[in-house]
N, C-alpha and C positions, 0 to 999 in steps of 0.2 A: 568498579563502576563509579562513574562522577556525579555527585548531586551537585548544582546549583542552587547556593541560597541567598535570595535578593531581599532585603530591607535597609529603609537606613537607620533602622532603633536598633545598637546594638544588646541590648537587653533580649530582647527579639530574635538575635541572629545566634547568642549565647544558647537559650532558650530550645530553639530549634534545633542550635548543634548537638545538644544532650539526649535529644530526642531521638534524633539519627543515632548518635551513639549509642543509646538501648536499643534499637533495633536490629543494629549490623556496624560492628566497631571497623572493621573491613571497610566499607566506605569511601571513598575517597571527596571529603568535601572542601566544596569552594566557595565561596564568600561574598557578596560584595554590596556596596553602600551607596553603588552609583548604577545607574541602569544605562547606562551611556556604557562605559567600561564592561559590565555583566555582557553586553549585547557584542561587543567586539569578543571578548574570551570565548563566548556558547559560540558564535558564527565558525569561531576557527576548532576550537574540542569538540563540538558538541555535545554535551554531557546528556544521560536519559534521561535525568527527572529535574524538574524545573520547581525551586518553590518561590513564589515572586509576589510581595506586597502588592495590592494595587495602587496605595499610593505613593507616589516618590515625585520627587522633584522637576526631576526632568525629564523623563518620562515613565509615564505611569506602567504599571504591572502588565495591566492587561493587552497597551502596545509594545509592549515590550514582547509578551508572547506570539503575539501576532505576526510581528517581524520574523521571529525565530519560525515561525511555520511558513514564511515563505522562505527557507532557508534547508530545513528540515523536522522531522515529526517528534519531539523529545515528548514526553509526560510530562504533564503541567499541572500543574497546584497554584490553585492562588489564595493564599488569606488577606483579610481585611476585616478593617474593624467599622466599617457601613455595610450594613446590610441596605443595602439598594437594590432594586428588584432589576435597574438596566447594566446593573456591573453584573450581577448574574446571569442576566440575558446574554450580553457579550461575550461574558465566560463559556457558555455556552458554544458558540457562532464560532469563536475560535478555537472549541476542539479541547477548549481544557478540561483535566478527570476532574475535580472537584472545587469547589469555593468552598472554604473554609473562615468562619468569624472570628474573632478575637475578641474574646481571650478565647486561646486553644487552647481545647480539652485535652489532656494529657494524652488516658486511653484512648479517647475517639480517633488523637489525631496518629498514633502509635499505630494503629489498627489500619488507618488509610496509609499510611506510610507502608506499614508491612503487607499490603495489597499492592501496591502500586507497585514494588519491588520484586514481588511475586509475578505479577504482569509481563515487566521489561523481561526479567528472565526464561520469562515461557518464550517470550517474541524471537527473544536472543537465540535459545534452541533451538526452535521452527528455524528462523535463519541457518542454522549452519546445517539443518540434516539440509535444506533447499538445495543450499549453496552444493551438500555433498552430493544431491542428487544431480546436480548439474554437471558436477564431474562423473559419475556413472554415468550418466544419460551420453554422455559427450563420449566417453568409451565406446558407447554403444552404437551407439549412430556412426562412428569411424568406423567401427568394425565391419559394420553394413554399410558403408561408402553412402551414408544419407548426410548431404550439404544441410545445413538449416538456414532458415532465413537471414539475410545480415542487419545489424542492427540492433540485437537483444543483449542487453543489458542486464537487464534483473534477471537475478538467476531462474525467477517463479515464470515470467516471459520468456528466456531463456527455454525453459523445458516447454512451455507451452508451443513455441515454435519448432521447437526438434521435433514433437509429438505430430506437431499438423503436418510439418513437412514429410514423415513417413507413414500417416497414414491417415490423413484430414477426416476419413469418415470416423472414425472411433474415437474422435476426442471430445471428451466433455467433462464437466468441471470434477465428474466422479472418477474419469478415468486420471486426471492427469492430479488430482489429492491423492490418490491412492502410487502417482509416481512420485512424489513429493513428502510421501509419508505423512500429511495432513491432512484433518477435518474438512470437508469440502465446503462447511461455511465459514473457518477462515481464509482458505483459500479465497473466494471469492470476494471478500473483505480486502487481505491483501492485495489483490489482481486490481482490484478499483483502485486501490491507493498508490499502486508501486505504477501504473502503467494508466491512467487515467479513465478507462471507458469500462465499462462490464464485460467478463467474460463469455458471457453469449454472444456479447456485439463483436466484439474481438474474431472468436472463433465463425461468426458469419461473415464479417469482413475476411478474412483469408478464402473461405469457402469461395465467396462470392467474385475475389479475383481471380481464384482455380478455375471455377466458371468461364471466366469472360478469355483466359489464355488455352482454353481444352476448347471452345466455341471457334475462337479464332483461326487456332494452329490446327486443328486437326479435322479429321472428319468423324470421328468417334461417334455414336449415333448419341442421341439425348438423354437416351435411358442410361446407358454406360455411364456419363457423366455423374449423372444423377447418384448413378450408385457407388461410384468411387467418392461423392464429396460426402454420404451417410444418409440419402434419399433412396429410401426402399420404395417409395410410391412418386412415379413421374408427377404428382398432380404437384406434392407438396414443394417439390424443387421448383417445377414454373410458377409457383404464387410467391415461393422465398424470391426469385430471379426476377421475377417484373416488379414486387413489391421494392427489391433494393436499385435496379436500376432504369422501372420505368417501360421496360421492355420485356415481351416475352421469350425464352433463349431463342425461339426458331428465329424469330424477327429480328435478333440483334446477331445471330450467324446470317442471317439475310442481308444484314446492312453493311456488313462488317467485308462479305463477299463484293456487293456491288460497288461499295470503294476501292477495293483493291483492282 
């Protein structure tokens, strides 16, 4: 694993690198004095954990992490030796695990270090059973000749869309952690980060295009519908259905007819 270490005291960078060193000699760390240079190496390694001065010269800490999160999500650390209450606001706003002061505390900061470490490597795990589930799931679904929707990327969306596509009434966020082999509220942490909207809205958006192509194409009665997208009670599908498109289903298979 690569840490990034940004300061331009190398006293500082000595310091820190000793610290890592007590915690996990394994490590792989990087160095640097320039946050201009820092910001080109992290865009193209990525490295997981970020620990980044706020002051520097040419650009400060905290834009310097900012940048990197619109690039990708690494763990971020930032020390500094002002305690200002709008650099920790900002630390905040940007997503990073901790503000730390200087002079850093040996234990204290040994202690956030071997949490943080802890972290990445749970994150790391969950990623790959995902990943492995997506390869099961993708067996599966070939096996059962079930197409999934095009376009899915993340492996966590990935399964979410195999899931809808063979059988949209049974999916929710407890069925598809329990495909996933994880907690359903990091799922749902993840699902927001990796694919941008919540997974509720998600799984009613597809719902609700099912809707609008089973309305269109076919004549299947309302109830049917209702009951293949995971509505056991006709009322709640037509308030889900007018709520998301305005329209009651009967009145949008009625408008839908007298265009054609």
């Amino acid at each position: 694993m690569k840490i990034l270490v940004l300061d331009n005291d190398k006293w500082v960078l000595e310091g820190l690198g000793k610290l890592i060193e007590m915690v996990d000699s394994s490590l792989e760390r990087v160095v640097f004095t320039s946050s201009v240079d820092a910001l080109e190496y992290a865009v193209k390694e990525k490295p997981m954990l970020i620990i980044a001065d706020v002051e520097m010269p040419e650009m400060n800490g905290l834009e310097f992490c900012r940048r990197l999160r619109e690039t990708y999500h690494p763990h971020m650390i930032i020390i500094s030796g002002y305690d200002k209450f709008h650099y920790a606001q900002e630390a905040i706003n940007i997503g990073v695990s901790s503000y730390v002061l200087k002079p850093i505390k040996q234990p204290e900061f040994v202690g956030l270090l071997k949490q943080e470490l802890e972290n990445i490597r749970r994150e790391e795990f969950e990623q790959r059973i995902l990943e492995q589930s997506a390869i099961f799931a993708d067996i599966r679904m070939e096996k059962e000749g079930i197409r999934p929707m095009a376009g899915s990327a993340d492996s966590v969306q990935y399964i979410t869309d195999k899931m809808l596509a063979q059988d949209c009434g049974n999916v929710s966020l407890d069925t598809v952690a329990n495909a996933c082999n994880i907690h359903k509220n990091y799922l749902s942490i993840l699902f927001k980060e990796k694919v941008g909207i919540n997974f509720k809205d998600y799984v009613l958006q597809y719902k609700m295009r099912r809707a609008k192509q089973l309305l269109c194409s076919s004549n299947i009665k309302m109830s049917k519908i209702a009951e293949e997208l995971g509505y056991m009670d006709m009322k709640n599908f037509s308030r889900a259905f007018k709520s998301y498109t305005g329209q009651a289903p009967s009145e949008y298979r009625n408008q839908i007819r007298e265009e054609k």
